[in-house]
Backbone bond lengths (Angstrom), bond angles and torsions (degrees), N, CA, C in turn:
res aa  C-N    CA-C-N  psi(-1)  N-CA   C-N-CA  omega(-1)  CA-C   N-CA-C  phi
1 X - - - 1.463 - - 1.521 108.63 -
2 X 1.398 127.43 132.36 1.108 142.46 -155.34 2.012 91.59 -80.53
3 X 1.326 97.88 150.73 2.025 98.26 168.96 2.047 105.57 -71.45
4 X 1.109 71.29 146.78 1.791 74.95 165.04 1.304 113.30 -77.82
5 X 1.554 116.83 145.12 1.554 129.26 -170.85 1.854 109.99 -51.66
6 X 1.215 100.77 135.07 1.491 105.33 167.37 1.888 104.11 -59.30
7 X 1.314 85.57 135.95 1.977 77.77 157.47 1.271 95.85 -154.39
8 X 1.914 76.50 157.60 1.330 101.97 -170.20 1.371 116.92 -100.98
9 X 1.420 119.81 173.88 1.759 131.12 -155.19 1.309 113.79 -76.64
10 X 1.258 113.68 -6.28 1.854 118.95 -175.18 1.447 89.95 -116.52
11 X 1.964 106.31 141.70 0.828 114.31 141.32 1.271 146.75 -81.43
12 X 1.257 132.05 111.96 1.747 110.29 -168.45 1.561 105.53 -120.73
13 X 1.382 102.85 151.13 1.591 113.67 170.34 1.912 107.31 -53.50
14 X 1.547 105.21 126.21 1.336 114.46 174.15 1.726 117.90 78.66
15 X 1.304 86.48 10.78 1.887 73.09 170.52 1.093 129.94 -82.34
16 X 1.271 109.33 159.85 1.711 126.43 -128.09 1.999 78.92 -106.35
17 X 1.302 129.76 45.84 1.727 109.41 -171.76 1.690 110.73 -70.68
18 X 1.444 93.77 -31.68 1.626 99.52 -172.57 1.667 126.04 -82.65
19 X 1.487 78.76 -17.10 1.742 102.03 -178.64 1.302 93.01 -72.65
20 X 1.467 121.74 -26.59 2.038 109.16 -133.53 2.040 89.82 -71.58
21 X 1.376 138.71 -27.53 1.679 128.82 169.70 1.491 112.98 -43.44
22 X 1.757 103.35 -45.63 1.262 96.64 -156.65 1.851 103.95 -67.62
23 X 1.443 91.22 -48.92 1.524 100.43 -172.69 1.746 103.86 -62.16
24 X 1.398 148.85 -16.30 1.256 143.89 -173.70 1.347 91.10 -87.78
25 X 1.810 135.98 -32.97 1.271 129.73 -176.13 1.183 101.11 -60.92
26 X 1.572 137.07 -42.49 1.163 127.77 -134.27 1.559 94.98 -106.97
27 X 1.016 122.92 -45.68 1.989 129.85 149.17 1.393 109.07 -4.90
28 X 1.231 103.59 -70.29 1.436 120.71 -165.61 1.407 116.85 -71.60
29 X 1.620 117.53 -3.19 1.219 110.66 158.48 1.770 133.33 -95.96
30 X 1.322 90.05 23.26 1.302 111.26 -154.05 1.791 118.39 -126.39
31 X 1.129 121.01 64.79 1.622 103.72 -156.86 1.590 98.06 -65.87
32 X 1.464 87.91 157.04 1.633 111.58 -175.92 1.449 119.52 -168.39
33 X 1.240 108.54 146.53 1.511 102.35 -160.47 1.472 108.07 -104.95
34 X 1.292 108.81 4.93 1.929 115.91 -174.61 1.236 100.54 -155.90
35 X 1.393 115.79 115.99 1.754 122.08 157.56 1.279 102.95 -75.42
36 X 1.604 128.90 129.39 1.465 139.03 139.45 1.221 130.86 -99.80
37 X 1.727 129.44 124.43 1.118 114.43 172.17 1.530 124.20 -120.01
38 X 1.214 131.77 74.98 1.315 135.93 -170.34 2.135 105.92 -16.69
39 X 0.923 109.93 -43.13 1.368 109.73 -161.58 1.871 105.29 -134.61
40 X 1.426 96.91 79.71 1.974 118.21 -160.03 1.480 78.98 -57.43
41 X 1.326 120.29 -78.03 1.244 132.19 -150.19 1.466 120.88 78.25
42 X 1.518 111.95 -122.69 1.964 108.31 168.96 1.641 98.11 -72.03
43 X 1.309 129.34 -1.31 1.383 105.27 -165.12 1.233 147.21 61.89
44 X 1.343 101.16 3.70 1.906 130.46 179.88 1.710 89.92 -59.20
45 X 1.233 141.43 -75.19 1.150 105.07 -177.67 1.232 141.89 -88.81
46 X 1.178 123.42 9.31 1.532 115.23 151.62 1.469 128.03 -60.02
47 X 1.287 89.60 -29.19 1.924 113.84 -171.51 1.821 103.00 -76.28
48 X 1.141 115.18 -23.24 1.176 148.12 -162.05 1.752 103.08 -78.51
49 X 1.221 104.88 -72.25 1.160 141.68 -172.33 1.768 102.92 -69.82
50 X 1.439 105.16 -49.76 1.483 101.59 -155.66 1.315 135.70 9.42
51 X 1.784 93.02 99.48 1.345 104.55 -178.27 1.806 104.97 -84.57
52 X 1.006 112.80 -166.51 1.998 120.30 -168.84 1.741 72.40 -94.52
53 X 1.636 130.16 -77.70 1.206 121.33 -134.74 1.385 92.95 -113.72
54 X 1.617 131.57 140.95 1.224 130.93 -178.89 1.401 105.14 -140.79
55 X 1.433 131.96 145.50 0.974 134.41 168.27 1.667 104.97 -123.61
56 X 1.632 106.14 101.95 1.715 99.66 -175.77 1.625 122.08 -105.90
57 X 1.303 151.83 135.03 1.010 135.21 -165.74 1.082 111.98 -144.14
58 X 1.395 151.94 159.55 1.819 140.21 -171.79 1.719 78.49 -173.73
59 X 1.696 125.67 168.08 1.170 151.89 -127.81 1.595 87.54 -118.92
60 X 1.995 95.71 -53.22 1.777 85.18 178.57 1.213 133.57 -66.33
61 X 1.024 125.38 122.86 1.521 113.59 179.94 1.406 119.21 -85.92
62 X 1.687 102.93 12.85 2.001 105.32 170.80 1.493 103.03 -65.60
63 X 1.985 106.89 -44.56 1.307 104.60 -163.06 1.471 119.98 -70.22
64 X 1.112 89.04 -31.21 1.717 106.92 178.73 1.496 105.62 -57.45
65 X 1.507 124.62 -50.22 0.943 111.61 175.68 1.372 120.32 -56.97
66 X 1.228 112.22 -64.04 1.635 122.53 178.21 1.793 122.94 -28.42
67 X 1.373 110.61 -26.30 0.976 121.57 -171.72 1.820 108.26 -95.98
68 X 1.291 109.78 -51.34 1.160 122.33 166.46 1.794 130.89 -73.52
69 X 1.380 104.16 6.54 1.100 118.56 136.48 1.149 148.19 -92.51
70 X 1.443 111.39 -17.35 1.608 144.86 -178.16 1.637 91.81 -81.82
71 X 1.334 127.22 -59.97 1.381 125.76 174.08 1.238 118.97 -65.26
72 X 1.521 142.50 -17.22 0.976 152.18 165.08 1.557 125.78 -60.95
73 X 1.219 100.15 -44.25 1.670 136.72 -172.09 1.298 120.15 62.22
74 X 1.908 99.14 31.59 1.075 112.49 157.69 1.959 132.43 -52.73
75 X 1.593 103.23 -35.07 1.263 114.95 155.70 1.455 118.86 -139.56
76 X 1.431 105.12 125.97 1.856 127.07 -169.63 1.640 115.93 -64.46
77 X 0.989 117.03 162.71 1.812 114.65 155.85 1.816 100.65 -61.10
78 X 1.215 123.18 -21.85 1.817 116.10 -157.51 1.907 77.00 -98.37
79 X 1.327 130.58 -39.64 1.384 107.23 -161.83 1.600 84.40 -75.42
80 X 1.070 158.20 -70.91 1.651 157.75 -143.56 1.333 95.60 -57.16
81 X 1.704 129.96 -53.50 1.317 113.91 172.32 1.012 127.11 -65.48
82 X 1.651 120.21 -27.43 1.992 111.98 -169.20 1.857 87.51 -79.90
83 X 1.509 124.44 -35.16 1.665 109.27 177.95 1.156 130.01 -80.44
84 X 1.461 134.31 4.65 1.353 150.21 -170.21 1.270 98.31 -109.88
85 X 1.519 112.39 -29.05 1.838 99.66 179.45 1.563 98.87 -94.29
86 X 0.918 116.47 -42.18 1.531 116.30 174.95 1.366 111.72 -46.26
87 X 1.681 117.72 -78.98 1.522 113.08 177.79 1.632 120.72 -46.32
88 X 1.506 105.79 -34.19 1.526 104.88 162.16 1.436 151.64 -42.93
89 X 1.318 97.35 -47.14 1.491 147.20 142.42 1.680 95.68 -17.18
90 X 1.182 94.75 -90.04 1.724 119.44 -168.07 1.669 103.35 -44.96
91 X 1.823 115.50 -66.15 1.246 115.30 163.25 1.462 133.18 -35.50
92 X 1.457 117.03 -48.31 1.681 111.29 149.43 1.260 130.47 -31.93
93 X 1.258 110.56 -48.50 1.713 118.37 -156.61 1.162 90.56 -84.58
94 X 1.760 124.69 -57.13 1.118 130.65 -174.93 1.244 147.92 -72.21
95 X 1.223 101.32 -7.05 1.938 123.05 -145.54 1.227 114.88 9.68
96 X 1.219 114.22 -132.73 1.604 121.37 -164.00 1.213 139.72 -44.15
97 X 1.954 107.14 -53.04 1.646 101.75 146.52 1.371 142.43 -25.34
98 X 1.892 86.65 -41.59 2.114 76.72 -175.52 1.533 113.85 -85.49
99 X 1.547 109.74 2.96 1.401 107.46 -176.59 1.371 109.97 -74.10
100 X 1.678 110.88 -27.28 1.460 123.26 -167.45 1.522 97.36 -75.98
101 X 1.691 111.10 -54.21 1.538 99.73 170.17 1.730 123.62 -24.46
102 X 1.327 98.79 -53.97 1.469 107.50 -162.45 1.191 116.54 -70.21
103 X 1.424 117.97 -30.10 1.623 133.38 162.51 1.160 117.69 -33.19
104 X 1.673 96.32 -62.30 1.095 117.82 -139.58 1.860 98.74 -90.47
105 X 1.684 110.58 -14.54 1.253 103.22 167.85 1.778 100.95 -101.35
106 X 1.186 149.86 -28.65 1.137 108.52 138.62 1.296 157.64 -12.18
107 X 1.601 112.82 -53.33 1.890 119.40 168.78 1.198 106.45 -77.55
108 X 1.252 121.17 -3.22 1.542 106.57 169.56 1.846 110.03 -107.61
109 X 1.095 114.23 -22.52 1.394 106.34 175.52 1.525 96.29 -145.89
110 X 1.411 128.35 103.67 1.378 143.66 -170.33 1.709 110.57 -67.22
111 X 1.236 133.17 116.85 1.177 116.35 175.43 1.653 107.29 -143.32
112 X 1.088 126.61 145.03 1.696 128.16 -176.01 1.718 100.36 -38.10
113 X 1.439 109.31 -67.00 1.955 117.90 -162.55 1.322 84.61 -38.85
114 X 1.813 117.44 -67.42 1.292 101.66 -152.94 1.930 120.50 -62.77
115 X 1.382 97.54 -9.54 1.579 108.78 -157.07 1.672 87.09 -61.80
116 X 1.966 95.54 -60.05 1.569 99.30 -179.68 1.309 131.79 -46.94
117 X 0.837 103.61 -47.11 1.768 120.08 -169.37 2.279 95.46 -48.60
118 X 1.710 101.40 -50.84 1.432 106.30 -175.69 1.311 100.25 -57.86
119 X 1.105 124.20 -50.79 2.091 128.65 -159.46 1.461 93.97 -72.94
120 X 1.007 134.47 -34.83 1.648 120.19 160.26 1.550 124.27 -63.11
121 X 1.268 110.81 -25.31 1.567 94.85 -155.35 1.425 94.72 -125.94
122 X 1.463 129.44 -4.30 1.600 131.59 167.08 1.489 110.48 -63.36
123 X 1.512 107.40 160.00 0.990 122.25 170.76 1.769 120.29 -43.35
124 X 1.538 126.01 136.14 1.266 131.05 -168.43 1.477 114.82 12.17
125 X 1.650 117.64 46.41 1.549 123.92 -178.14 1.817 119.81 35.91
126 X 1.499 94.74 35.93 1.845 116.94 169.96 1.792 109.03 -65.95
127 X 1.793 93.62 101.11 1.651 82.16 159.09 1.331 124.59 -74.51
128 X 1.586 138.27 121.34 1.328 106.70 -178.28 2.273 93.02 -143.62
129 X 0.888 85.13 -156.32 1.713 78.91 -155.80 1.602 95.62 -166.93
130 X 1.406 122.09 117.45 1.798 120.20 158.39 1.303 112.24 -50.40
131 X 1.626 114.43 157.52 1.525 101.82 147.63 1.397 129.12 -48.77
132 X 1.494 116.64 -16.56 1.690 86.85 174.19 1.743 93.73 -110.84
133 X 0.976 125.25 76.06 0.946 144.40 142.16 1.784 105.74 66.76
134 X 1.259 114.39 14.50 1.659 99.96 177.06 1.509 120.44 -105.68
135 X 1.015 116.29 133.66 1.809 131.62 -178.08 1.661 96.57 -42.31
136 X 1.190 110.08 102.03 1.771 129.97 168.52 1.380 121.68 -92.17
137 X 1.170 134.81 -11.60 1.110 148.14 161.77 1.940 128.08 -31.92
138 X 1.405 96.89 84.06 1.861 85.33 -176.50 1.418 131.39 -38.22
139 X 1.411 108.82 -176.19 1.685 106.17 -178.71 1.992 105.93 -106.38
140 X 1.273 104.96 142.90 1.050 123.02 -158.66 1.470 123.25 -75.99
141 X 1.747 108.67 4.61 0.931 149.10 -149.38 2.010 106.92 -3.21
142 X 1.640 102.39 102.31 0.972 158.86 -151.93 1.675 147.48 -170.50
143 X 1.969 90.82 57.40 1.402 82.81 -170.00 1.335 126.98 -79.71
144 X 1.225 102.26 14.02 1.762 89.97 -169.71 1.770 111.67 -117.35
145 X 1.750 93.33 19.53 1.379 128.04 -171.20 2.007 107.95 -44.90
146 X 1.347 95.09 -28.43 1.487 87.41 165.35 0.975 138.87 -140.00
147 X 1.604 116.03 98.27 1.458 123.68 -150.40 1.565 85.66 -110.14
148 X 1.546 108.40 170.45 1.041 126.96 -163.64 1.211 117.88 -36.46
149 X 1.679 105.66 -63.34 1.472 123.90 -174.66 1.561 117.18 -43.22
150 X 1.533 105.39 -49.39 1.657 123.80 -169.29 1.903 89.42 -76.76
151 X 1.032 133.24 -38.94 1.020 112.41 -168.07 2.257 110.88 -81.49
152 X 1.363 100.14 -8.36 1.298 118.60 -164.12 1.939 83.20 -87.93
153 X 1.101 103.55 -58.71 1.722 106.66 172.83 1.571 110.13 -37.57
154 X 1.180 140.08 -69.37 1.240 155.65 177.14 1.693 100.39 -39.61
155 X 1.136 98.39 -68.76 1.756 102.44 -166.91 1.713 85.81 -47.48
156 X 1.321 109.18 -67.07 1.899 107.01 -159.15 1.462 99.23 -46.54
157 X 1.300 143.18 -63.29 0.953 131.05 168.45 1.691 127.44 -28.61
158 X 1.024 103.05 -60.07 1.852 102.27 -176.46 1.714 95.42 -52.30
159 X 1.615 107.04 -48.49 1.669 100.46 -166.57 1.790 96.39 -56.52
160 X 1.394 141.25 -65.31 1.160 133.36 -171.70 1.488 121.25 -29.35
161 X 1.431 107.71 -62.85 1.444 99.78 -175.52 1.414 126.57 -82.14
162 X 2.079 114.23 -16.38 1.156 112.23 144.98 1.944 147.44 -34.36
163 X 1.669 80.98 -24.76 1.769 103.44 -177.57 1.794 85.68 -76.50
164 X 1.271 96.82 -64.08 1.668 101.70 -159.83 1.586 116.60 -64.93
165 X 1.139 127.49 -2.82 1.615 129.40 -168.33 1.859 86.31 -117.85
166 X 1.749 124.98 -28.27 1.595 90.97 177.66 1.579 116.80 -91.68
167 X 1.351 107.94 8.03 1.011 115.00 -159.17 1.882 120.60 -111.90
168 X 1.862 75.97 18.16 1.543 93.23 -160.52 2.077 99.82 -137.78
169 X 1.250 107.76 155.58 1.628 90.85 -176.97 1.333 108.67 -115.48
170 X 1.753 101.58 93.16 1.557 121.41 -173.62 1.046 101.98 -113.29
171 X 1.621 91.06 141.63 1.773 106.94 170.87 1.478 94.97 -121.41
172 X 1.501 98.84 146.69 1.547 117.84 177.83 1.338 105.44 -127.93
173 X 1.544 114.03 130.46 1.585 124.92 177.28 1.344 117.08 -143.81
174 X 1.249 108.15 144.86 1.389 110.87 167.97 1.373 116.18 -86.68
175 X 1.322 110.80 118.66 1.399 124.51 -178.53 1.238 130.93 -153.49
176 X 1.016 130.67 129.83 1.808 113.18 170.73 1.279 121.60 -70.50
177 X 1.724 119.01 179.72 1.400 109.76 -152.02 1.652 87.91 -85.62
178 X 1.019 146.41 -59.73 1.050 155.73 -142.13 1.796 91.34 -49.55
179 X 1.489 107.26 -56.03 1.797 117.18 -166.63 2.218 103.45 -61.82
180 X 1.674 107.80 -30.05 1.078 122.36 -168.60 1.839 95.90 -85.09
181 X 1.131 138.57 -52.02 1.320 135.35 -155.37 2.003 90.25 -99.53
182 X 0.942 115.13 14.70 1.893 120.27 168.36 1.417 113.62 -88.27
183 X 1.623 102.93 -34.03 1.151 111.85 177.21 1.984 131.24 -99.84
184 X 1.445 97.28 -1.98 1.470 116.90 164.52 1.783 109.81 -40.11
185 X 1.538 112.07 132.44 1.424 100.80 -170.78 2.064 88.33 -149.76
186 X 1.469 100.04 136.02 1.433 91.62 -172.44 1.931 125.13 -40.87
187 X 1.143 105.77 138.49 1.401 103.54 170.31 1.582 85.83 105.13
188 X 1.566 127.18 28.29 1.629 94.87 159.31 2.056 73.57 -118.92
189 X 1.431 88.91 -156.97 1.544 128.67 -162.00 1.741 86.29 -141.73
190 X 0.926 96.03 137.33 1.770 123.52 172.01 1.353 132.61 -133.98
191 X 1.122 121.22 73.53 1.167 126.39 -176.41 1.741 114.55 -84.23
192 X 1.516 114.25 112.09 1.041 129.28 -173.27 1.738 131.55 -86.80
193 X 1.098 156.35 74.56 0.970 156.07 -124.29 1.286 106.50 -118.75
194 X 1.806 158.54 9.77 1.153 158.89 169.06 1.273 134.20 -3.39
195 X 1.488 114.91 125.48 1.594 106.08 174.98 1.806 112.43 -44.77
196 X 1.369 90.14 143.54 1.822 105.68 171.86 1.378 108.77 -64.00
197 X 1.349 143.98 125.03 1.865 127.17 169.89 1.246 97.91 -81.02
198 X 1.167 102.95 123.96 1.608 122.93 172.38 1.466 128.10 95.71
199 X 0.983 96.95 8.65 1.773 125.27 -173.90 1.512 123.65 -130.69
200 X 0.995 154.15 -124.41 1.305 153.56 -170.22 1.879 104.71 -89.72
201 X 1.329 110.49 86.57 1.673 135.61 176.67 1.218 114.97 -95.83
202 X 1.424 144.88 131.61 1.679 126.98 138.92 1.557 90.06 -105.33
203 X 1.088 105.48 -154.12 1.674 152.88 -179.34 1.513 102.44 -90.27
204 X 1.585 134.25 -26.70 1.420 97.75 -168.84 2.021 79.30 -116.80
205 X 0.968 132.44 -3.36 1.357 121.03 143.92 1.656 137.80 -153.66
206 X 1.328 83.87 81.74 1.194 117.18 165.99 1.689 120.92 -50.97
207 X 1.314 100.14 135.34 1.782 98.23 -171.50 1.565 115.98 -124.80
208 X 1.123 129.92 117.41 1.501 128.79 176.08 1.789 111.20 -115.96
209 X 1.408 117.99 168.55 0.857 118.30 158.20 1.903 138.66 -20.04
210 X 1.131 77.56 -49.52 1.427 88.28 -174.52 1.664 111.60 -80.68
211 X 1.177 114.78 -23.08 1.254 114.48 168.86 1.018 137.44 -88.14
212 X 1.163 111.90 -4.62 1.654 147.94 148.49 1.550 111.03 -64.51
213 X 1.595 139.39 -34.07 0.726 139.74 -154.73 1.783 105.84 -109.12
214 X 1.827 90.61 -21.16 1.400 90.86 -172.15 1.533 111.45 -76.48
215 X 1.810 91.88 -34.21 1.383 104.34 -160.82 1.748 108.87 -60.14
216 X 1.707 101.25 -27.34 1.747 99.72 -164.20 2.024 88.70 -83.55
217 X 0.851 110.24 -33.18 1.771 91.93 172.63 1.657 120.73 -43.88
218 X 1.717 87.95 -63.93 1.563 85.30 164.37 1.546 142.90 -65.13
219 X 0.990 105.33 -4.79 1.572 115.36 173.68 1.161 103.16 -85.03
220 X 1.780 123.56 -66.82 1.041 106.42 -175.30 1.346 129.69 -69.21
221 X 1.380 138.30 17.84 1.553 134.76 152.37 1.300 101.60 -123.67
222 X 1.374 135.71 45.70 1.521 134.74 138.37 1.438 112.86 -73.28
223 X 1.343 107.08 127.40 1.427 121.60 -176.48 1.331 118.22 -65.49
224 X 1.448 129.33 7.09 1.381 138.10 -135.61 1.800 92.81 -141.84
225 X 1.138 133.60 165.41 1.530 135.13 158.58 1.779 103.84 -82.89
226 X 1.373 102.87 141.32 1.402 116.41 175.93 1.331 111.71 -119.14
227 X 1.287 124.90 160.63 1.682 131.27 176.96 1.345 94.84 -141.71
228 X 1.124 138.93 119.11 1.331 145.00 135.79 1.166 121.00 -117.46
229 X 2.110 94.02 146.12 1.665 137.73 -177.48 1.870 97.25 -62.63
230 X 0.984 136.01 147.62 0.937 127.76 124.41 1.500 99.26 -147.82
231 X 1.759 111.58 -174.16 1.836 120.07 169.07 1.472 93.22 -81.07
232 X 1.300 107.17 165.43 0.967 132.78 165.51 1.598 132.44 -113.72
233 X 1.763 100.55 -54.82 1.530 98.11 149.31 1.686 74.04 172.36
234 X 1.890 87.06 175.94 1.725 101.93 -169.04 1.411 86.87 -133.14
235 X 1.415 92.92 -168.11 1.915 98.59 178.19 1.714 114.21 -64.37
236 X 1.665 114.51 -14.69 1.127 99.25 168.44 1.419 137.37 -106.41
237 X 1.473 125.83 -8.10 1.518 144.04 173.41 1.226 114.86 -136.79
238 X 1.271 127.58 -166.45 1.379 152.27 145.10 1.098 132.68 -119.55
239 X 0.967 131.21 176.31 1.748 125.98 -156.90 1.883 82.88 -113.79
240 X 1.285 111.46 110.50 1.388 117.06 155.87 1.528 125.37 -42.81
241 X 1.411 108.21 -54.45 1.767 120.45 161.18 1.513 129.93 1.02
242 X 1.914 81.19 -75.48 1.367 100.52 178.95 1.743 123.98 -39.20
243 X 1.335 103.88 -81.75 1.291 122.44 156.14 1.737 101.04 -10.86
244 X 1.263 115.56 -86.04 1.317 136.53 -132.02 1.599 94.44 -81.31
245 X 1.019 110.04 -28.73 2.083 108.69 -174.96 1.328 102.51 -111.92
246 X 1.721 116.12 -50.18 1.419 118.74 -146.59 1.488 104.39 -99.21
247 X 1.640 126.26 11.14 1.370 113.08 -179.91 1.065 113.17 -96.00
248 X 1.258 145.66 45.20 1.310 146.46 179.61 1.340 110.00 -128.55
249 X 1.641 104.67 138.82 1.691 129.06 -141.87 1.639 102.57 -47.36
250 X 1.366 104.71 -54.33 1.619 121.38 179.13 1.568 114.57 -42.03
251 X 1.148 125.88 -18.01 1.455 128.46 -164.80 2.256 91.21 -118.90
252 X 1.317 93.89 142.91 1.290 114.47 151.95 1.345 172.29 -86.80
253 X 1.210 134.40 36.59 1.443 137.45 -130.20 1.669 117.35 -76.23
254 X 1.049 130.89 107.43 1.667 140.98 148.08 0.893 94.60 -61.70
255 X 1.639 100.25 147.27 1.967 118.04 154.68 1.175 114.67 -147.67
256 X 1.060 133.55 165.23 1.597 143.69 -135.52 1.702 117.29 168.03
257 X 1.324 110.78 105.42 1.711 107.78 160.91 1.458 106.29 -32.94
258 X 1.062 100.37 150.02 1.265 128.18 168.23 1.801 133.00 -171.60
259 X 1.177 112.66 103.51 1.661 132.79 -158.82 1.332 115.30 -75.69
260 X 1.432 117.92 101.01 1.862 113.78 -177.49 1.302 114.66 -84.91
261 X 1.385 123.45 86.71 1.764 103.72 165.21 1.132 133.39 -77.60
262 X 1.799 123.78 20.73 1.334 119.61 161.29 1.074 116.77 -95.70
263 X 1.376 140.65 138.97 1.268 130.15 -175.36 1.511 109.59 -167.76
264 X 1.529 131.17 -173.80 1.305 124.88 -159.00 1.630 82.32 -124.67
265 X 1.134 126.93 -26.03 1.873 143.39 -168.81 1.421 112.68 -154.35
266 X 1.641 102.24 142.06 1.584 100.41 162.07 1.415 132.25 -31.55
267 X 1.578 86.60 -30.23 1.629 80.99 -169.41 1.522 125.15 -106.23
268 X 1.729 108.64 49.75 1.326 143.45 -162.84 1.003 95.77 -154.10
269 X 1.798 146.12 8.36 1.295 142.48 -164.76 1.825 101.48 -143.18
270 X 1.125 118.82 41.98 1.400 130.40 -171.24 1.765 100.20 -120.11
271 X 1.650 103.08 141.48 1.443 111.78 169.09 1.600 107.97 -52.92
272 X 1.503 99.16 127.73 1.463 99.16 173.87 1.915 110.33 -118.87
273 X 1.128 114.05 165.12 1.187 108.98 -179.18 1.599 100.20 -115.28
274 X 1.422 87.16 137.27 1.595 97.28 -166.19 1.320 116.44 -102.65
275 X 1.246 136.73 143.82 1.595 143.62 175.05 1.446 120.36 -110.52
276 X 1.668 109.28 101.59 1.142 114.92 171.25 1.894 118.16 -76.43
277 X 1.121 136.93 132.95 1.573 102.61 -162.69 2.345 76.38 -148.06
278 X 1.089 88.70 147.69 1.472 103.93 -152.41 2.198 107.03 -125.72
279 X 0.823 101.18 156.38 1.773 99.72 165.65 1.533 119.35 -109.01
280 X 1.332 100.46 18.86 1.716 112.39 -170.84 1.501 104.50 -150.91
281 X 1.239 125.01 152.14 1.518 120.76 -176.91 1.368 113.65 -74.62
282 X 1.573 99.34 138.12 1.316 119.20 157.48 1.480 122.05 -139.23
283 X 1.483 133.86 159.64 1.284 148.21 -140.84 1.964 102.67 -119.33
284 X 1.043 120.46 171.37 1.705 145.81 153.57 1.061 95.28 -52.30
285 X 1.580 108.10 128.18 1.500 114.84 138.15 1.322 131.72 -24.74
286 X 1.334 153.14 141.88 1.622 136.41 139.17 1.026 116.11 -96.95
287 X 1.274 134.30 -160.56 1.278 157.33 -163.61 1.336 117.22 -162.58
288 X 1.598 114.60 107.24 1.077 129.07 175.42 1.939 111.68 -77.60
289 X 1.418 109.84 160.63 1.348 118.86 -165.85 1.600 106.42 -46.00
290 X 1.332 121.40 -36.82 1.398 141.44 -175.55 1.283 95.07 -42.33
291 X 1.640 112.44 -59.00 1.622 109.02 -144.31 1.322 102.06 110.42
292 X 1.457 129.15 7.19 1.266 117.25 -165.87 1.969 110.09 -115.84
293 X 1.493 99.45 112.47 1.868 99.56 -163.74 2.195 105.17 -37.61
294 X 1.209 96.00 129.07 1.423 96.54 162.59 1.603 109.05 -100.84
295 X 1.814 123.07 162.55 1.284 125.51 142.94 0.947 109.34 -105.09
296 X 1.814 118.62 136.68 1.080 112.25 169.70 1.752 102.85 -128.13
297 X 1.654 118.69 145.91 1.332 120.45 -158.04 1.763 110.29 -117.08
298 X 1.176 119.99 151.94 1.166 114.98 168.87 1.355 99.03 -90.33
299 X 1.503 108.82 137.03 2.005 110.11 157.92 1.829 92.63 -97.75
């Protein structure tokens, strides 16, 4: 029986935690000497995956920080717990007001504690961001949101992937995909992860058409193997995309349920069917006697 997925301390819209087996199965058929991920996000699957050399990059530069402070050891699992019970503390006594305090000294001086402290205690754990760039996200109203246990969860977490990010030779940058997939050079692995259009958006990556259009140019003449996340469709649409970029012979598509419980509304919290779509072959799910989805891959 396989370990259960590492996860990591941020919640973000669309993470891939349940996906992160399938996608480490499909890694591993693939040697490569550099993981890239234009759009890290929580980093659940790189962390997942842990490759030796990573090059990770996403638009926000909260996460970037957060992460590259965690590798730094600029901030510990013991500093996130002695400030999560502390600011917690305050949120009890105080509720909601002091969450706005904390916001509100966040957008003025950005720092990881405070980043965390918000992605726990906001509304349905929504990253979201104004155009001018400040964390808008209400309070989840939840003051007693960090009691020992939940805050004991958090610390173990930061310590886990702290082991695995110093122990590994990662670079973290803020970049967009376009500046991140320029620099793709044969012999990495690219695993692509993109905002949804019309679904889980902020301000620091925002997704339109066209960036959708850019991204499949560049994929398809990256010298390197790529894997990209996208939807596929739910009980109410389909992903136009597919069709329109990804049906051509050379490219591959897997699909797989996959269940989002972060969301801004119910109706962002529905089984979606997911599209793994590849530059190298891959096969159908099976089903082992269990009931339990297999991947199985062509080499």
């Amino acid at each position: 029986m396989s370990n259960p997925p590492l996860v990591p301390p941020l919640k973000c819209q669309g993470i891939k935690t349940k996906l992160a087996h399938t996608i480490r199965e499909i890694a591993n058929t693939k040697p490569f000497s550099r993981w890239v991920e234009p759009f890290c996000g929580s980093c659940v699957v790189a962390l997942n995956v842990h490759p030796c050399t990573a090059l990770l990059c996403d638009a926000n530069p909260h996460i970037i920080r957060l992460y590259s402070d965690i590798q730094s050891k600029h901030i510990t699992p013991s500093d996130i717990r002695t400030f999560l019970t502390d600011e917690g503390a305050k949120l009890k006594s105080q509720g909601e007001p002091y969450y706005y305090i904390v916001r509100e000294r966040f957008n003025a001086s950005p720092n990881s504690l405070d980043f965390l402290f918000l992605n726990r205690s906001c509304f349905n754990g929504v990253m979201r961001f104004n155009r001018k760039g400040r964390f808008n996200v209400p309070y989840c109203h939840k003051p007693g949101r960090f009691a020992r246990a939940y805050v004991t969860k958090i610390a173990n977490q930061v310590h886990q992937i702290a082991q695995v990010i110093r122990n590994s030779d990662w670079t973290f940058a803020v970049r967009n995909f376009r500046e991140t997939l320029s620099t793709i050079r044969e012999g990495d692995f690219v695993y692509v992860d993109p905002p949804y259009a019309g679904r889980h958006v902020d301000y620091f990556n925002s997704w339109s058409d066209e960036d959708e259009n850019v991204l499949a140019a560049m994929l398809d003449s990256t010298p390197g193997n790529f894997l990209l996340s996208t939807w596929h469709s739910n009980e109410f649409r389909t992903n136009p995309a597919i069709k329109r970029l990804w049906s051509h012979a050379r490219f591959s598509v897997l699909t797989r349920q996959h269940f989002y419980h972060v969301g801004s509304s119910e109706d962002l919290r529905h089984p979606m069917i997911e599209a793994l779509i590849a530059n190298f072959p891959l096969v159908e799910n099976k089903t082992d006697r269990h009931g339990a989805e297999q991947l199985s891959l062509v080499f």
